[in-house]
C-alpha positions as CSV (number, residue, x, y, z in Angstrom):
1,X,20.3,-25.8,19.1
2,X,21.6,-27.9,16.3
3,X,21.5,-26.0,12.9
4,X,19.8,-27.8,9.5
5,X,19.4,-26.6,6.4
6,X,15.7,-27.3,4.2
7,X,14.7,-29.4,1.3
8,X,12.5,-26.8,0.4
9,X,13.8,-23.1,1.2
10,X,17.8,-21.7,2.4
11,X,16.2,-21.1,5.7
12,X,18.1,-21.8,8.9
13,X,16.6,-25.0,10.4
14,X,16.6,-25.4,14.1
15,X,16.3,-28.8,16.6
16,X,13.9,-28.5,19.2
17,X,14.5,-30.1,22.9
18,X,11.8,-32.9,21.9
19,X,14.2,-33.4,18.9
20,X,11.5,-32.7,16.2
21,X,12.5,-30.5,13.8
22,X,11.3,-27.3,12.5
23,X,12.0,-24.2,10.5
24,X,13.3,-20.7,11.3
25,X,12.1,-18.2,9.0
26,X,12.4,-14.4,8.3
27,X,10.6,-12.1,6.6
28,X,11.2,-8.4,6.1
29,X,9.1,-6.1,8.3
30,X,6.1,-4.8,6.0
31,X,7.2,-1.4,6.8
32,X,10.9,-1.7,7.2
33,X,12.3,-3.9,5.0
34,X,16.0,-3.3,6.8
35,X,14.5,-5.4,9.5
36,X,13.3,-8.9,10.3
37,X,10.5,-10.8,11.9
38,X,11.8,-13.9,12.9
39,X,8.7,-17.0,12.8
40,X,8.9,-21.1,13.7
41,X,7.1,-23.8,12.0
42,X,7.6,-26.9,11.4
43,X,9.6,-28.2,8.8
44,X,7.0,-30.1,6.3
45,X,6.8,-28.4,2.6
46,X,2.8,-27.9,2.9
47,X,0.9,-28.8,-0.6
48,X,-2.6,-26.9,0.9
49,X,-3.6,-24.8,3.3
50,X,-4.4,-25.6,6.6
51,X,-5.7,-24.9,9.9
52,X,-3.5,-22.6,11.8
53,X,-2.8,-21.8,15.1
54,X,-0.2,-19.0,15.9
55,X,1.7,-18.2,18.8
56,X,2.4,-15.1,20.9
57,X,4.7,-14.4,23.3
58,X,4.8,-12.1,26.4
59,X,7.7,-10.2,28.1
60,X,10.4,-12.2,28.6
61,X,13.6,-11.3,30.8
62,X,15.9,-13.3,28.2
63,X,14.1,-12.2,25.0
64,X,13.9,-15.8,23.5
65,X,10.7,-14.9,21.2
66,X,8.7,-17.6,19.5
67,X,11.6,-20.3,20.3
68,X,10.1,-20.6,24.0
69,X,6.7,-22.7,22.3
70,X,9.5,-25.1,21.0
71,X,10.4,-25.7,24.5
72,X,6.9,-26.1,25.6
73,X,6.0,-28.5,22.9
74,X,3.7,-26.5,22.1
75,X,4.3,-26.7,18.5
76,X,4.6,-30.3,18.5
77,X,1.6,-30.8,20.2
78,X,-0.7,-28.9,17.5
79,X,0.8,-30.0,14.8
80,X,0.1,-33.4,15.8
81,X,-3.5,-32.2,16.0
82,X,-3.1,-31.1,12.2
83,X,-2.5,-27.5,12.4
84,X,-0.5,-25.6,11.1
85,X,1.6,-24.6,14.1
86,X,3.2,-21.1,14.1
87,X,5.3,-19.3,16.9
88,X,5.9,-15.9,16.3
89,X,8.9,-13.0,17.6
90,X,7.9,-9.7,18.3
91,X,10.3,-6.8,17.7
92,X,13.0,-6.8,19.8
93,X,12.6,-10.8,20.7
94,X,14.5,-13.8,19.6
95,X,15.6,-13.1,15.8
96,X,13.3,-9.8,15.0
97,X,14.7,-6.8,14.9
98,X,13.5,-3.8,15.3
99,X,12.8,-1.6,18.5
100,X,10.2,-3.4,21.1
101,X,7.1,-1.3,20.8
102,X,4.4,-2.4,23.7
103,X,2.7,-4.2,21.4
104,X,2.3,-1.0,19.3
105,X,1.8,-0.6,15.1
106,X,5.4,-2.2,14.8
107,X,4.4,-5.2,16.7
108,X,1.3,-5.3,15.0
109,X,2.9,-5.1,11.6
110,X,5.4,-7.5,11.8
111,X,2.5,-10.0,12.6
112,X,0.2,-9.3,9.8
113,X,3.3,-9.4,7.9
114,X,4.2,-13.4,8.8
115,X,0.1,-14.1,8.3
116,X,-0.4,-12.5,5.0
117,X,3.2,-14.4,4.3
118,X,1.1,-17.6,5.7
119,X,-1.6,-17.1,3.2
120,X,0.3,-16.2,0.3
121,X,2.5,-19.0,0.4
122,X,-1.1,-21.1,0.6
123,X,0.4,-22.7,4.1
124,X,-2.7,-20.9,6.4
125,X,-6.1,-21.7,6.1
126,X,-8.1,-18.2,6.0
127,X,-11.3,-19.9,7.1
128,X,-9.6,-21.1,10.0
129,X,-7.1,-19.0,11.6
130,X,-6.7,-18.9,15.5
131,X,-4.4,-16.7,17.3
132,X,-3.3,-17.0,21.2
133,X,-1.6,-14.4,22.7
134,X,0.3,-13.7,26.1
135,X,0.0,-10.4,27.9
136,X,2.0,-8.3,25.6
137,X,1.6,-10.7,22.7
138,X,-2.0,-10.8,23.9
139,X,-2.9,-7.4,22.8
140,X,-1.2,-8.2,19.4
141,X,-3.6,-10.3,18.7
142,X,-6.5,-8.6,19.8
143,X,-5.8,-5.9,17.7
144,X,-4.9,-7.9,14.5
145,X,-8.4,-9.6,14.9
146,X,-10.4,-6.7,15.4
147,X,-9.0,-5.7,12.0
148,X,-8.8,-9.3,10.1
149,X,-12.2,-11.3,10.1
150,X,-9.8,-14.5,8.8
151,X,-9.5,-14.6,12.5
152,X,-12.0,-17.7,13.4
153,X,-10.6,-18.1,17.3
154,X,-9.2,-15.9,19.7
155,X,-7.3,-16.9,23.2
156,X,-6.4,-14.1,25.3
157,X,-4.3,-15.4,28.0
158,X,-3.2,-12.2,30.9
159,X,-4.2,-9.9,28.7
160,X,-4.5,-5.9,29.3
161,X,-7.8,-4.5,27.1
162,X,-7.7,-0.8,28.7
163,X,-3.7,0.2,28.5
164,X,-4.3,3.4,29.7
165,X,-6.2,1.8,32.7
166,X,-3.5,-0.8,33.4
167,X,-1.2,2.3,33.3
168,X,-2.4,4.1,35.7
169,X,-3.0,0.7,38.0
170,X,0.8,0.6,38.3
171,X,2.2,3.9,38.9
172,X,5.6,2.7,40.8
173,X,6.1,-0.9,38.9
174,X,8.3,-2.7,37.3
175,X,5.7,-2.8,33.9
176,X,5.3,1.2,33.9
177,X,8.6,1.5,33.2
178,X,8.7,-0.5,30.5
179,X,5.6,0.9,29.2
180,X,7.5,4.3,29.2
181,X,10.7,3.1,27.9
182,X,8.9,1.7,24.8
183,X,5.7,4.0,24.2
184,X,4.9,7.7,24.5
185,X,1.9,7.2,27.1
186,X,-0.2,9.6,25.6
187,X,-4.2,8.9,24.5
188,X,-3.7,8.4,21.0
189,X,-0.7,5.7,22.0
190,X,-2.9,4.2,24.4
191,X,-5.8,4.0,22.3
192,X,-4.0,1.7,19.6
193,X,-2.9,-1.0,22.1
194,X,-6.2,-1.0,23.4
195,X,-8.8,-4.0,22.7
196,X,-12.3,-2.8,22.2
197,X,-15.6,-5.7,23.3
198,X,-17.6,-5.2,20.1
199,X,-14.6,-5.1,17.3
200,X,-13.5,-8.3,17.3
201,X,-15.9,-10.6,15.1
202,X,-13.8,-14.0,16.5
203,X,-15.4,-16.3,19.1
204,X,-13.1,-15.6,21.9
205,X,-11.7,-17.6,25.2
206,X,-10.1,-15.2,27.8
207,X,-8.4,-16.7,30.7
208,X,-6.8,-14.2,33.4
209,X,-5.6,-14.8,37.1
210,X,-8.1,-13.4,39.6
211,X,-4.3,-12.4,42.1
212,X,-3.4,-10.4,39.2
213,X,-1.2,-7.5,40.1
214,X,-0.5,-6.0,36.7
215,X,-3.8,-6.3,35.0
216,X,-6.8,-5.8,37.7
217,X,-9.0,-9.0,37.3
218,X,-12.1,-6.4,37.2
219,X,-10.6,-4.6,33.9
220,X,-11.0,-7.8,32.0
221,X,-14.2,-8.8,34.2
222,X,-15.4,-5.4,32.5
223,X,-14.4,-6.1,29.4
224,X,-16.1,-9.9,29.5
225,X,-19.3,-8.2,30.3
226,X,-19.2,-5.5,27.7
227,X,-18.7,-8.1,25.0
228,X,-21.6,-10.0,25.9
229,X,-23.7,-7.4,25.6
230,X,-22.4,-5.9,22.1
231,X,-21.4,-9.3,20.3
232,X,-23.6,-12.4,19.2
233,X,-20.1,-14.3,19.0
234,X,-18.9,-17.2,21.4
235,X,-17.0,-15.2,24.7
236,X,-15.8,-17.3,27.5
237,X,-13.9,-16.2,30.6
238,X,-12.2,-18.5,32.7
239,X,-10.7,-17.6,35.7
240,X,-7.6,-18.6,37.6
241,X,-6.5,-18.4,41.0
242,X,-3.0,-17.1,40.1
243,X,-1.1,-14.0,39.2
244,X,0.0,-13.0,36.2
245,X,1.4,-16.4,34.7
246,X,-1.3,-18.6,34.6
247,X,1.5,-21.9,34.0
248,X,0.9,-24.2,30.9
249,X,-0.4,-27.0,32.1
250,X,-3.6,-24.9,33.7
251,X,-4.6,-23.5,30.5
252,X,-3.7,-26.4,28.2
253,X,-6.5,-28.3,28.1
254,X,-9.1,-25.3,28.3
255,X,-7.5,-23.8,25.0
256,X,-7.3,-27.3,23.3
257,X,-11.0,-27.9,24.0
258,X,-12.3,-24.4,22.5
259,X,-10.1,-24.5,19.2
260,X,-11.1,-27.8,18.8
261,X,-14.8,-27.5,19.5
């Protein structure tokens, strides 16, 4: 990556592999201020706030973090749609520092830290925020919007709802033992990484691979169900016939249509 510097802030600037540029920012952690959260955007100085759409990653063998939506275009391709395009670390992922918690409080935090930063700064829109999250990342942001009614859309891509559940469901796998590595599995620990059908107030679009072997396709089938019933909001499930990664150009289009809509 080739480094720039900004018109507008010190922050590191970084050149994406479809050559548009964009920033690299850090924030403190809201409850650790010795750490970071590392965020990308791109680099335009904004005047008012607008519509934003943030990224969240899943596990990743390499730990890239947020960077890996530069590589997708991802952030490219929203911003062109007007957004406000934001790709997010978690601890212990690209740039943010800090001990990788299974998407536990720390996780958590150091997300609501980078949107309340968002909405401070007057960048975000809080009429019209929209999170998507990835497995790991996906239970981030379930939990942030069950908690934040700025929260207008919701994408749940792989995503586990019941941790405990999904615990139990792999008792000799690869997952489990990071689960145990980063997380006391205990029921209170369980029970805040855990996504609840009637405590979430955004519309929500959950995709998930019917050949899933991490996350049963009937958990989130249950979960689907029990929304309906308990929420007058917008629910979609769409269905894959994948494992765990559902690839990028199977989803695109379905996400594009519902934040748009």
């Amino acid at each position: 990556l080739t480094l720039f510097f900004s018109a507008c802030s010190s922050s590191e600037m970084v050149e994406s592999t479809s050559t548009n540029i964009y920033r690299r920012l850090f924030i403190p952690h809201p409850t650790n201020s010795e750490e970071k959260v590392e965020f990308y955007t791109k680099s335009d100085c904004y005047k008012r706030p607008k519509k934003t759409i943030i990224f969240l990653h899943g596990h990743q063998e390499k730990k890239t973090g947020g960077e890996v939506y530069l590589d997708w275009n991802e952030l490219t391709r929203w911003q062109d749609k007007g957004f406000l395009a934001v790709a997010i670390s978690l601890p212990g992922y690209g740039g943010s520092t800090g001990k990788s918690d299974f998407s536990g409080p720390y996780s958590q935090d150091a997300v609501e830290g980078v949107i309340d930063f968002l909405l401070n700064k007057g960048w975000a829109d809080s009429n019209n925020l929209n999170i998507q999250g990835v497995s790991r990342g996906g239970i981030v942001a379930g939990r942030i919007a069950s908690r934040r009614n700025e929260v207008k859309k919701l994408v749940l891509i792989s995503t586990s709802y019941d941790l405990k559940k999904t615990y139990e469901y792999n008792q000799d796998s690869l997952l489990k033992k990071i689960l145990i590595k980063e997380m006391n599995p205990i029921k209170k620990e369980f029970e805040m990484r855990s996504i609840k059908p009637d405590s979430i107030k955004a519309d929500m679009l959950i995709l998930h691979g019917k050949q899933d072997k991490k996350i049963p396709f009937s958990q989130v089938k249950s979960f689907f169900e029990s929304r309906l019933e308990s929420s007058q909001r917008v629910t979609r499930l769409k269905s894959f016939n994948t494992g765990h990664r559902i690839p990028l150009n199977m989803r695109k289009d379905i996400i594009d249509r519902f934040i748009n809509e």
